[in-house]
C-alpha positions as CSV (number, residue, x, y, z in Angstrom):
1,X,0.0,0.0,0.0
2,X,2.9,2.7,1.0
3,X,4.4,1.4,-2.6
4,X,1.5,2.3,-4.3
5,X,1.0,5.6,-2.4
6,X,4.4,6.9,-3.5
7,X,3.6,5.9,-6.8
8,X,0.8,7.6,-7.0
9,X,2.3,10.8,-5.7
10,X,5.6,10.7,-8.1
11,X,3.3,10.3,-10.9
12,X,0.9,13.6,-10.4
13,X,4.0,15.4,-10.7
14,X,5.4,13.7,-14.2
15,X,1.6,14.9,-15.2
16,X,0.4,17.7,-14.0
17,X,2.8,21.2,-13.8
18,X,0.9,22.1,-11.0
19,X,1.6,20.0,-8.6
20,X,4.5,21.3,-6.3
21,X,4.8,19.9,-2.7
22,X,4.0,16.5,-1.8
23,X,2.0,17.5,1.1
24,X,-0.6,19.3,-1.5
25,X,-0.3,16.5,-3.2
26,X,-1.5,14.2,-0.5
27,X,-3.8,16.6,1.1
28,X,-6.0,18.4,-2.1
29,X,-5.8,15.8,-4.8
30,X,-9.1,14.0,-4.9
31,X,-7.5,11.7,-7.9
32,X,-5.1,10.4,-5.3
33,X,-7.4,10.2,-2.5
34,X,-10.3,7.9,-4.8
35,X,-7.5,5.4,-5.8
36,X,-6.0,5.4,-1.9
37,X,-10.0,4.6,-1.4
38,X,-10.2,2.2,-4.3
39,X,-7.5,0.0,-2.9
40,X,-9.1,-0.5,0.5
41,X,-12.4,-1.0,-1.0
42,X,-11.2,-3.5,-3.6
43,X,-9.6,-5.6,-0.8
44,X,-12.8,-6.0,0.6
45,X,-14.3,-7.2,-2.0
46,X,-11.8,-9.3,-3.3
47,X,-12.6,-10.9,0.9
48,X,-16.2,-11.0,-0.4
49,X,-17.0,-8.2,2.4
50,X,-19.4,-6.8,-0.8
51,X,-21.0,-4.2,1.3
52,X,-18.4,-3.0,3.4
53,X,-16.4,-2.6,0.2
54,X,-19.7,-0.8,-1.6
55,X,-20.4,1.2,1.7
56,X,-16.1,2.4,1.5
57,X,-16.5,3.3,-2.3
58,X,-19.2,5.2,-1.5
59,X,-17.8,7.4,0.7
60,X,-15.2,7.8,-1.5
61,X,-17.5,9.1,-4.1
62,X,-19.3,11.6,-1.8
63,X,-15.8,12.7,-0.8
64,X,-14.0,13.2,-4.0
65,X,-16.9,13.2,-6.9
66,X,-15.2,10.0,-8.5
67,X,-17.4,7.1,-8.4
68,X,-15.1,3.9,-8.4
69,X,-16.6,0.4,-7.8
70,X,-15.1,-1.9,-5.9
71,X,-14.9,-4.7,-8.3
72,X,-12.9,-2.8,-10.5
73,X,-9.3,-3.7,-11.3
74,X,-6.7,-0.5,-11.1
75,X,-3.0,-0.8,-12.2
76,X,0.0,1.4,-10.9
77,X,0.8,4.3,-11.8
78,X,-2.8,5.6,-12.8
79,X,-3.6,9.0,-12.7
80,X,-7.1,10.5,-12.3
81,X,-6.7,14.7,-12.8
82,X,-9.5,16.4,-11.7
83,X,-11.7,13.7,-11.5
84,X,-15.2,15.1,-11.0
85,X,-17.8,13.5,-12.5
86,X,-15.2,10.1,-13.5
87,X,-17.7,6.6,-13.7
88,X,-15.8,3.2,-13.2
89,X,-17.6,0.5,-13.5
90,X,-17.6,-2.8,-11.9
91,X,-15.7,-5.2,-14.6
92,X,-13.7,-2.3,-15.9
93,X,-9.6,-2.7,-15.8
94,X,-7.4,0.2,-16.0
95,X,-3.8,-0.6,-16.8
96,X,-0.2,0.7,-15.8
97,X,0.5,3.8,-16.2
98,X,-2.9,5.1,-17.6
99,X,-4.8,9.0,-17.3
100,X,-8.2,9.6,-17.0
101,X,-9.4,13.4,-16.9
102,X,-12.7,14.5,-15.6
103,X,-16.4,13.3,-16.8
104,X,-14.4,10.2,-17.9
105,X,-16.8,7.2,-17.9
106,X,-15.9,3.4,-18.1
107,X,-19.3,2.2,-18.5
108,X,-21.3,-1.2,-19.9
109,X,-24.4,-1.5,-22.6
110,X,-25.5,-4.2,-21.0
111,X,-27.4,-5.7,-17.6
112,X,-26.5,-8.7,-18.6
113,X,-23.8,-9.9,-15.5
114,X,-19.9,-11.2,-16.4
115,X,-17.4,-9.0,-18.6
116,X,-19.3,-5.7,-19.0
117,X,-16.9,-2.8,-18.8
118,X,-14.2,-1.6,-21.1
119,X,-10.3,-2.9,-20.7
120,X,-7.1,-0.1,-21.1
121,X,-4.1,-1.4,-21.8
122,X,-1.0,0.1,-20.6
123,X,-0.6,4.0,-20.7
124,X,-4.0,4.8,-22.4
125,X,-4.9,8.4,-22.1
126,X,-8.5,9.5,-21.9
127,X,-9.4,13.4,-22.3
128,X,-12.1,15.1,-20.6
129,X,-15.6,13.8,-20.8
130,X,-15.6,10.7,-23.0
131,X,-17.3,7.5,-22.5
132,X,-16.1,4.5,-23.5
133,X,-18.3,2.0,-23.4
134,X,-18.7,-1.9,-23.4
135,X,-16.4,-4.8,-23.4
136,X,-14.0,-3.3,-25.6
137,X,-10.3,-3.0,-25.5
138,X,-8.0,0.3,-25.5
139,X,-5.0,-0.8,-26.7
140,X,-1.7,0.0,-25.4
141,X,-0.5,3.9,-25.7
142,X,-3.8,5.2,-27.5
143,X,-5.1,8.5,-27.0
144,X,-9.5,9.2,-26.6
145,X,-10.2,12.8,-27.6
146,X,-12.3,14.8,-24.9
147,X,-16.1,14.3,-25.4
148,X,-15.6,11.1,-27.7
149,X,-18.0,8.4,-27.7
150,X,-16.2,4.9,-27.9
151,X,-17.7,1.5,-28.4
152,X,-15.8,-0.4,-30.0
153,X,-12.0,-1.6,-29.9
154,X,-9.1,1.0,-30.4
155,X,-5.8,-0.6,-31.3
156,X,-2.3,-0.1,-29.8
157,X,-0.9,3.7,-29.9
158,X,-4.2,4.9,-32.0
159,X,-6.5,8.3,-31.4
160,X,-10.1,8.0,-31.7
161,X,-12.1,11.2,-31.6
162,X,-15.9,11.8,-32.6
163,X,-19.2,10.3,-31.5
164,X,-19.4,7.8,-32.5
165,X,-15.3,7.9,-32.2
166,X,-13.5,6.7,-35.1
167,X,-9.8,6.2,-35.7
168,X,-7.6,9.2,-37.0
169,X,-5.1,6.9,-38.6
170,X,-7.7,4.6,-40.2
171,X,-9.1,8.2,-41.7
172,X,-5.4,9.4,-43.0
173,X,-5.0,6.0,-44.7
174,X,-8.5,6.2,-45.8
175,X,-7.9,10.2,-47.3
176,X,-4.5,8.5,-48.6
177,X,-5.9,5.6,-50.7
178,X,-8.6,8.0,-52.0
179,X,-6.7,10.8,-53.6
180,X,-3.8,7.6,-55.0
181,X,-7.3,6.6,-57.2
182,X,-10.0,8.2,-58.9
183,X,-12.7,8.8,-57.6
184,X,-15.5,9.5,-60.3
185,X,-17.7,12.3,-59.1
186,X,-15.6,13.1,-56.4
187,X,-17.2,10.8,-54.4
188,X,-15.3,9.2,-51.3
189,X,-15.6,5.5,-49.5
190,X,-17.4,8.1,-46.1
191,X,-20.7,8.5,-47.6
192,X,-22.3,7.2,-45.3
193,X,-21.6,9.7,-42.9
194,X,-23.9,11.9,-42.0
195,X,-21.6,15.4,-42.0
196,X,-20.5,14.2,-45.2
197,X,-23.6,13.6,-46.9
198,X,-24.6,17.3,-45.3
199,X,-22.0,18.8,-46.8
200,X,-22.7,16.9,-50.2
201,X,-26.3,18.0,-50.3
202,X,-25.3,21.7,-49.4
203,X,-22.8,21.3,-52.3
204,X,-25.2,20.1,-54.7
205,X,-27.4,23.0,-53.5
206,X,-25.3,25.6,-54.1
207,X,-24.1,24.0,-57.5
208,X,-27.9,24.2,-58.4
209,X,-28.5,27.9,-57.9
210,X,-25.4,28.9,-60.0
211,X,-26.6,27.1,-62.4
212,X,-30.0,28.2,-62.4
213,X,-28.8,31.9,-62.0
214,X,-26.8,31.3,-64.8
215,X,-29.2,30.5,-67.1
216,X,-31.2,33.3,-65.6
217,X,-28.3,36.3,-66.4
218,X,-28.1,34.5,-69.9
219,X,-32.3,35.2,-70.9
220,X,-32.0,38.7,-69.2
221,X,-29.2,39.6,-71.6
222,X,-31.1,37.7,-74.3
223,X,-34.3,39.9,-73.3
224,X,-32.8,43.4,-72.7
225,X,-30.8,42.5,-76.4
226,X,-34.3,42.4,-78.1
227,X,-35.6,45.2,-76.2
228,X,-32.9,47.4,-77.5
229,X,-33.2,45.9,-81.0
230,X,-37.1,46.8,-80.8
231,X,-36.2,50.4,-80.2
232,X,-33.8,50.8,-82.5
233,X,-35.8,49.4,-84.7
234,X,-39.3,51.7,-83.8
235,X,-36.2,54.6,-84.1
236,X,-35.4,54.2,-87.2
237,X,-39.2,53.0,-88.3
238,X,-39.8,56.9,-86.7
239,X,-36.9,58.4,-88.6
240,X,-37.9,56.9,-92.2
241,X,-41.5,58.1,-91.9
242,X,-40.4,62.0,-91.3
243,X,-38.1,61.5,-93.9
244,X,-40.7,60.6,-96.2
245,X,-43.1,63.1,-94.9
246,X,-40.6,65.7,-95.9
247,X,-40.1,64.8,-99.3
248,X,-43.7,64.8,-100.1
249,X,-43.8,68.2,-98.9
């Protein structure tokens, strides 16, 4: 336990500039203090003392705003910033040397009881507010953007951002292979995504109306050119008739 605390502690200051004395550390940390929690709470339930080990989590979610349960399985290393608002779920299991920042929520899809919960592999780092959900696995090193939605598996040193979060190394490749082909109509593989077929229907849109205004400039010429050929025509029509008038007189 004294192992892990001073694991713990070293850690918030390799990740957080501002940190400065152990002692604020220890005493204004609330990351710290739910894994401290965690641990104790885990033990009891890993001694099948269920609701002494529920009862000790929840006191460590009333203190600290990070909602841990007992059955959950927490590596070294791991470091909660912030934390309000963080949702771990029973069968979750957070590796070595992972970070979870606030409104972070490990979460299931399911009532159904056994595996439930998401996996991280070692070093995973997941930004503020997203929710990864299910019995999928965050592979080792890979990054979840803030405010992502994840549920399904993210392989080893990826980034997934988006709701629903997709891979931004799949997408390069993807962008890649595209613009190495043709693509007839400028169509892409992504049309079945709904910004992209937003954008594509505001394109077509706009591509419409040029052309219709287009063809609309061309009969106003087309008009205000017989217009001025009527006129010139009625002038001269005016012109021959005085002319003709004159010589009679």
């Amino acid at each position: 336990m004294f192992n892990h605390l001073k694991e713990d502690i070293s850690v918030v200051f390799d990740r957080d500039p501002a940190a400065r004395t152990h002692f604020e550390i220890i005493t204004t940390y609330p990351g710290v203090h739910a894994l401290i929690m965690h641990r104790f709470s885990h033990w009891l339930w890993k001694a099948r003392l269920y609701w002494l080990g529920r009862f000790f989590s929840h006191i460590g979610r009333w203190l600290t705003g990070i909602e841990i349960h007992p059955g959950a399985t927490i590596g070294r290393r791991v470091f909660i910033d912030h934390g309000m608002g963080v949702v771990i779920g029973e069968t979750a299991v957070i590796g070595d040397d992972c970070t979870l920042y606030h409104g972070v929520t490990l979460g299931g899809t399911s009532w159904n009881k056994g595996k439930r919960h998401p996996t991280l592999e070692q070093g995973v780092v997941i930004g503020a507010g997203a929710k990864v959900l299910g019995p999928i696995t965050i592979g080792k090193n890979a990054k979840i953007g803030s405010n992502a939605v994840v549920v399904k598996d993210v392989p080893e040193n990826a980034t997934a951002v988006g709701i629903p979060a997709r891979i931004l190394e799949e997408e390069k490749a993807k962008h890649e292979a595209q613009k190495a082909k043709f693509s007839a109509y400028a169509l892409g593989g992504d049309g079945d995504d709904p910004i992209t077929k937003t954008l594509h229907g505001l394109v077509e849109h706009v591509a419409k109306q040029d052309s219709e205004l287009a063809s609309l400039k061309k009969r106003l010429i087309k008009l205000a050119d017989t217009d001025a050929d009527a006129d010139l025509a009625e002038a001269f029509g005016a012109k021959k008739t005085s002319a003709k008038k004159t010589d009679k007189t």
